[in-house]
C-alpha positions as CSV (number, residue, x, y, z in Angstrom):
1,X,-26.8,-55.4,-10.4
2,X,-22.8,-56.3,-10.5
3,X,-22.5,-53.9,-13.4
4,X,-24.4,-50.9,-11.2
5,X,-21.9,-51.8,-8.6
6,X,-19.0,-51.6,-10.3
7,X,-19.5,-48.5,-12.3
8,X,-20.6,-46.9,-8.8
9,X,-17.2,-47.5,-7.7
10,X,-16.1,-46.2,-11.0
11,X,-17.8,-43.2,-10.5
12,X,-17.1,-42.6,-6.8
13,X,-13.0,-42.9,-7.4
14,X,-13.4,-40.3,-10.2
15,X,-15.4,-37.5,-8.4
16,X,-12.6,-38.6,-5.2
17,X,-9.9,-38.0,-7.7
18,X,-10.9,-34.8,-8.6
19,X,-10.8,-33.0,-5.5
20,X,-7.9,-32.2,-5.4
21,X,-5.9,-29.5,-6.4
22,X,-4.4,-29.7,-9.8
23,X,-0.8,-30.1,-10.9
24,X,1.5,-26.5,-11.4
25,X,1.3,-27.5,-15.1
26,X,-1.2,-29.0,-16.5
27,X,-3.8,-27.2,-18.7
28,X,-6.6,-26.0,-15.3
29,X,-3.4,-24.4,-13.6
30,X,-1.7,-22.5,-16.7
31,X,-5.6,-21.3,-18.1
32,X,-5.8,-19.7,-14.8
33,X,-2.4,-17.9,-14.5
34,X,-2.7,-16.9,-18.0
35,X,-5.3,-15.2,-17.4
36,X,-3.9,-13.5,-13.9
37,X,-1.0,-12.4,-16.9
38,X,-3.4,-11.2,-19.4
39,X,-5.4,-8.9,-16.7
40,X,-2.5,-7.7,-14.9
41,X,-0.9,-6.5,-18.2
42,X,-3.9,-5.1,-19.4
43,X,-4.1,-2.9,-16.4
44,X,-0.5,-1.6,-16.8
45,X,-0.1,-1.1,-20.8
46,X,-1.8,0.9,-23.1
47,X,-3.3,-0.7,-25.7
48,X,-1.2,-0.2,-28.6
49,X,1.9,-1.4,-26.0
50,X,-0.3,-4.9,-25.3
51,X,0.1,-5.6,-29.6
52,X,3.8,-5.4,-29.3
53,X,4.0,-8.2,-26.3
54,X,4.3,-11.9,-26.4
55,X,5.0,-14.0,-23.2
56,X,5.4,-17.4,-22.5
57,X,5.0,-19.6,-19.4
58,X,8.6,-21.6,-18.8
59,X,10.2,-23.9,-16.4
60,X,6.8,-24.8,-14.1
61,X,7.9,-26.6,-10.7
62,X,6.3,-27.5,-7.8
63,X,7.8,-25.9,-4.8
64,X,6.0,-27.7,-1.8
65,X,2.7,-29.1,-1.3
66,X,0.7,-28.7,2.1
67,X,-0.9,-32.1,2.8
68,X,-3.4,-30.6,5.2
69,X,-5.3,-28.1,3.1
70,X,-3.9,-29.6,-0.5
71,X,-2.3,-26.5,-1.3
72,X,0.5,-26.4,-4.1
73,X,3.0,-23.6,-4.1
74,X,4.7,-23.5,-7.5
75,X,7.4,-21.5,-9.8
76,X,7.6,-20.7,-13.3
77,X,9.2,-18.0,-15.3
78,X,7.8,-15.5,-17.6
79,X,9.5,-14.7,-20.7
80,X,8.0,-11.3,-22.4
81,X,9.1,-10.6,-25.4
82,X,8.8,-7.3,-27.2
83,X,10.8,-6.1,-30.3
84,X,14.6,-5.6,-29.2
85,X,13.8,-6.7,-25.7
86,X,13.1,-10.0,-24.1
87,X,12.8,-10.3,-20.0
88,X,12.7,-13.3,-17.7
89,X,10.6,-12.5,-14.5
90,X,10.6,-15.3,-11.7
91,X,6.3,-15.8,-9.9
92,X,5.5,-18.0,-7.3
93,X,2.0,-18.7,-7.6
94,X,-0.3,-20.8,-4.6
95,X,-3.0,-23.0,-5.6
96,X,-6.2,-24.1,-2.9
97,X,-8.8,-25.8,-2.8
98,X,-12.1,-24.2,-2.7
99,X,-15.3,-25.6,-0.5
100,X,-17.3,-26.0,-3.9
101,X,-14.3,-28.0,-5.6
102,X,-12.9,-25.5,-7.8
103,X,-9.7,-24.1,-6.7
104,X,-8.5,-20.4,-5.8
105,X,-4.8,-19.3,-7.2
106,X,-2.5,-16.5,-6.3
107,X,0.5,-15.1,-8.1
108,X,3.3,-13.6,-6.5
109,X,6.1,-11.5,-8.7
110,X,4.1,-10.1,-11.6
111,X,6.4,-7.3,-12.9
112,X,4.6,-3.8,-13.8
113,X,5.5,-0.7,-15.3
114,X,6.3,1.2,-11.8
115,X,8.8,-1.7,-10.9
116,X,6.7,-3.3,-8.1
117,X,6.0,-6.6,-7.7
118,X,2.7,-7.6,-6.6
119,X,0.1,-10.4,-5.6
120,X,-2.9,-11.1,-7.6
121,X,-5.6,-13.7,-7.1
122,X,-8.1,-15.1,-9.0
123,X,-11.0,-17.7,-8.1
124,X,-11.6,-20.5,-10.3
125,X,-14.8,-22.5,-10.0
């Protein structure tokens, strides 16, 4: 009964640790804006231009954290690299907690073709 009770406990601090949202870079955080990256380039580029870029995901900092709703606003640079050219473009991206205990991000600064920059979400469960 002692050993029920203890890895109940166990248990219970695990599934508490997990709600919350996750750090601006570990592994959860960067799938999620890589794939924000992916789709928005795949909306602005032609296929044959998507072969010739490579990007990266640099300097990842937290920017603030909202203690009420567990929010993280974070920065990072994007370095895209294409033969000849390589370009640095500063995102701000927001991460929340969902009511089912995923989390929802949006990404602020995502460079395009006409110049603009953007927000994009995406909903992780």
């Amino acid at each position: 009964m002692q050993k029920l009770i203890i890895i109940l406990f166990f248990i219970s601090t695990i599934t508490a640790c997990t709600n919350s949202t996750p750090d601006c870079g570990d592994e959860a955080s960067i799938k999620v804006l890589s794939q924000i990256i992916n789709e928005q380039y795949q909306k602005s580029m032609k296929t044959k231009e998507l072969n010739l870029y490579e990007y990266s995901i640099e300097n990842i900092r937290l920017v603030a954290i909202d203690k009420d709703t567990k929010s993280k606003t974070c920065a990072a640079n994007i370095i895209t690299t294409r033969p000849g050219k390589t370009k640095t473009v500063p995102i701000e991206y927001r991460m929340e907690l969902t009511s089912d205990g995923g989390f929802y991000m949006s990404a602020q600064g995502l460079y395009l073709k006409s110049g603009r920059y953007k927000i994009f979400a995406l909903r992780v469960f």
